[in-house]
C-alpha positions in Angstrom: 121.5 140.2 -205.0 125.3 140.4 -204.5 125.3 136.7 -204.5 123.2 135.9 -207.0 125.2 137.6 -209.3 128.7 136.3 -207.9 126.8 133.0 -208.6 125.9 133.9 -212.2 129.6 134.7 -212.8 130.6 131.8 -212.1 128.4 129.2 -213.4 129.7 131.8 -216.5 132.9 131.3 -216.3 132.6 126.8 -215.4 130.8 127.3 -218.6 133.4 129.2 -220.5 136.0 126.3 -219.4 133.7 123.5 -220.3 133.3 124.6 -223.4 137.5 125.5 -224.0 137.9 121.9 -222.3 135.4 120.4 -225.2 136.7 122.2 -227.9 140.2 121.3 -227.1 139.9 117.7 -227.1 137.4 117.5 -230.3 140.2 119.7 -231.8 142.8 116.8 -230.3 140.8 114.2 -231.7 140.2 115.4 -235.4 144.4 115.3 -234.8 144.8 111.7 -234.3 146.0 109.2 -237.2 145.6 105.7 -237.6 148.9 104.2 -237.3 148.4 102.4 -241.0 148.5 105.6 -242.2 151.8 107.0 -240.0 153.7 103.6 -241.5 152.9 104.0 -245.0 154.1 107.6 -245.3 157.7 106.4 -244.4 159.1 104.5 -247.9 162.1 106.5 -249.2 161.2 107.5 -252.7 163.1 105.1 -254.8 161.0 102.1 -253.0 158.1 104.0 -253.9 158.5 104.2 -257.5 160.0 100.3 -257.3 156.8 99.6 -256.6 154.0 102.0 -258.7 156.1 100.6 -261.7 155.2 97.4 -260.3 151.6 97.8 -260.1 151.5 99.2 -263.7 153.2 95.9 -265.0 150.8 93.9 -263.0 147.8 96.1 -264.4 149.1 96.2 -268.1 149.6 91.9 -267.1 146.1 92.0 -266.1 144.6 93.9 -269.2 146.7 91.7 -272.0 145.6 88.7 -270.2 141.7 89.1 -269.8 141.7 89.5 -273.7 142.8 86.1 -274.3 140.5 83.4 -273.9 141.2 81.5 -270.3 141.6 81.9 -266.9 143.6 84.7 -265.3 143.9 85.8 -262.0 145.9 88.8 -260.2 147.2 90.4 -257.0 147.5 93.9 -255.7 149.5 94.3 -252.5 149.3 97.2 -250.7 152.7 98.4 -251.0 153.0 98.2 -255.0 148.9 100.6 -254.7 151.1 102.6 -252.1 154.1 103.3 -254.5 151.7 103.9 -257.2 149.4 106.3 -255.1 152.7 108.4 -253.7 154.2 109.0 -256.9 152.1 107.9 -260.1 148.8 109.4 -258.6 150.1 112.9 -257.8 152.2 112.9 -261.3 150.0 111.6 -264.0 146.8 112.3 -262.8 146.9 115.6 -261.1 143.1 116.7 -261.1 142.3 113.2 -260.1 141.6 113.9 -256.0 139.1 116.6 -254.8 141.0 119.9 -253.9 142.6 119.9 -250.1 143.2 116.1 -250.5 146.3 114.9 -250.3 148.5 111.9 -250.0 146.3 108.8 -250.0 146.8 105.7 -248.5 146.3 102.1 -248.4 146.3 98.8 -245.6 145.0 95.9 -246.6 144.1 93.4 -244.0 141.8 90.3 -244.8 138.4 91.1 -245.1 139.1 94.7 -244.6 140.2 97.8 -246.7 141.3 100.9 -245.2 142.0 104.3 -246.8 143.4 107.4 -245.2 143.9 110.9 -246.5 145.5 114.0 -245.8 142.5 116.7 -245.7 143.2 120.7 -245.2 140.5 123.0 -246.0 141.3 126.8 -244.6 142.3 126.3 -241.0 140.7 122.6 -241.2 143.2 120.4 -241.2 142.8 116.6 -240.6 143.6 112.9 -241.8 139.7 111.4 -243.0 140.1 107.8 -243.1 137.5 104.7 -244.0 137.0 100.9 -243.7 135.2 98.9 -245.4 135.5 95.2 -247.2 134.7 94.2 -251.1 133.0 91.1 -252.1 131.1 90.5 -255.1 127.5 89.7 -255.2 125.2 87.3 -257.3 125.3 89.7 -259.7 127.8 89.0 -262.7 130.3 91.5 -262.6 129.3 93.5 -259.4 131.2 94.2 -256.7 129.6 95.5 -253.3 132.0 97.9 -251.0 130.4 97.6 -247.6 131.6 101.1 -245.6 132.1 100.4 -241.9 133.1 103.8 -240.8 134.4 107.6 -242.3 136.6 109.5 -239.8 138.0 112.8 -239.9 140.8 111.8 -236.9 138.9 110.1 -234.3 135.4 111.3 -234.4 133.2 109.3 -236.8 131.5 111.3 -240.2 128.0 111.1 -241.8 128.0 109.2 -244.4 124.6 110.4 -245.8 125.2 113.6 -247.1 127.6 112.5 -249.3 126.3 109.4 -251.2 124.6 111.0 -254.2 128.0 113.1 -254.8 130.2 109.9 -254.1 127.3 108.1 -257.2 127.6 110.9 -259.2 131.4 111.0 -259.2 131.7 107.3 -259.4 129.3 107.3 -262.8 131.1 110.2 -264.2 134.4 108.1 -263.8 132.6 104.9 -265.9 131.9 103.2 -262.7 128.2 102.8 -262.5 127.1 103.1 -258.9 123.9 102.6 -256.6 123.7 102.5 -252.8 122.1 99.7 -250.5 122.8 98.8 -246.8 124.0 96.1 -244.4 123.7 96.1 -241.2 122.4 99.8 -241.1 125.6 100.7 -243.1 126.2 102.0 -246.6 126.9 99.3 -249.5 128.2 101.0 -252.9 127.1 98.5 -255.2 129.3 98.9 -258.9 128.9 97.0 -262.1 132.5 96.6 -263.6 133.1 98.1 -266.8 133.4 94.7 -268.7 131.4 95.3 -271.9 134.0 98.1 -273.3 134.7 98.3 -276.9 138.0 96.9 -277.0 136.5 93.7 -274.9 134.4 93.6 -278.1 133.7 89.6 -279.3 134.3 88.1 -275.5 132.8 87.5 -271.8 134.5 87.9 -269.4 133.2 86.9 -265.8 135.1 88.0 -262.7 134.7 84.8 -260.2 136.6 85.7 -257.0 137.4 88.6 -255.3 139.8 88.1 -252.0 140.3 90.7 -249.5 143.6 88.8 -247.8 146.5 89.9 -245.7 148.1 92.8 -247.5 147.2 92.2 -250.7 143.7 91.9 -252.8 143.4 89.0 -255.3 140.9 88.7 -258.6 140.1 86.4 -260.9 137.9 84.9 -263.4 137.7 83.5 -267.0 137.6 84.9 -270.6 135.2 83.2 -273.2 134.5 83.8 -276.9 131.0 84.9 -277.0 128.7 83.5 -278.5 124.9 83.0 -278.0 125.3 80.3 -275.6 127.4 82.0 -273.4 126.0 85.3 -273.9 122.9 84.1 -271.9 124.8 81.4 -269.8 124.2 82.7 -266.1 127.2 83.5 -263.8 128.5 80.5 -261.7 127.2 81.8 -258.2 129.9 82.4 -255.7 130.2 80.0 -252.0 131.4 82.9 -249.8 128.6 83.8 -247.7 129.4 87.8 -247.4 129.2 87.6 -251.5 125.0 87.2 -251.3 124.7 89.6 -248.3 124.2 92.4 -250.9 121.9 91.2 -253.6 118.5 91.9 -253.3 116.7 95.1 -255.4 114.4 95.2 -252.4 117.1 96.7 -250.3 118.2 98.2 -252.4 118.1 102.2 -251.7 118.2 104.3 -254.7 119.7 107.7 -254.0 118.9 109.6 -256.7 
């Protein structure tokens, strides 16, 4: 009996440590930051706001240009979206990120988009960070964000339970958005808020989106519009990844 219970104790007490021993390194891995992240924390200030008054000249560029009939075209880099993020973001738009998150960031590599942000929620305390690429579909004006992964440190997040809130969000922000998949992952598919008011009179068609080293580039033409073009389809685009995500049939509505 002795020895059954001796026995009992400790199969207790290896149990006790396996469980300390798991805890401990799921609490070490939620710790762990992508080294993207680490690197674009360390801009002094001044560089910072060199560059978010960059981005807003290359925006307010943008904007003048697509109102004029033409082509246009613009890049982003990831260290003018940085700048802007560290110090315009937190500045002018305070209420803009969900509460307990903090300090996002950028890297831009091509074909692939990766965000990371700080995330503290009572003693939770992590860095979530996502991948994904943007190409646009067949679709005039629609962009599809394919999401390869959602960490909080090193172990991978659900995706699922969020994507009606990240919909919701995204069409209470003008962005109309509906989920489909590739590849068994989540594709946010958004129509670009082209046919505004002040676009009033003129088509504009986006025609390339780039994911490149550092930096993302767009461009497309502005037309007068007119019943011609009006019903004029979209040139369709030659990069293969751009059709991947067009289909209503798989489509999955999430509403």
């Amino acid at each position: 009996m002795k020895k059954l219970i001796r026995v009992g104790l400790i199969l207790a007490l290896l149990g006790l440590v396996a469980g300390g021993i798991f805890t401990l390194v799921a609490w070490r891995a939620t710790q762990q930051v992508p080294q993207f992240y680490v690197e674009a924390l360390v801009p002094e200030p001044a560089r910072q706001r060199e560059a978010a008054d960059e981005l807003e000249r290359e925006v307010l560029d943008l904007h003048n240009e697509v109102r004029r009939p033409g082509r246009w075209e613009a890049r982003f880099s990831q260290d003018h979206i940085n700048g802007w993020l560290a110090t315009d973001l937190p500045e002018k738009f305070p209420g803009a990120l969900p509460k307990g998150v903090s300090e996002p960031r950028v890297a831009i590599e091509p074909d692939l988009v990766q965000l990371a942000v700080r995330f503290q929620q009572g003693e939770v305390s992590t860095v979530l960070s996502a991948a994904g690429d943007a190409y646009l579909t067949e679709r005039p004006n629609e962009v599809a964000i394919h999401l390869h992964y959602v960490r909080a440190g090193a172990i991978p997040v659900p995706l699922g339970q969020f994507l009606d809130q990240i919909a919701r969000g995204a069409t209470e922000a003008g962005l109309p958005l509906r989920w489909s998949e590739s590849d068994g992952q989540p594709v946010a598919i958004i129509a670009l808020p082209l046919s505004r008011e002040e676009f009033r009179g003129q088509n504009l068609q986006v025609e390339r989106l780039e994911v490149r080293e550092g930096e993302i580039v767009i461009s497309g033409r502005t037309e007068p519009e007119s019943p011609r073009t009006a019903d004029k389809p979209a040139d369709k685009p030659n990069d293969d990844r751009q059709s991947r995500v067009n289909s209503p049939a798989k489509s999955t509505d999430q509403r």
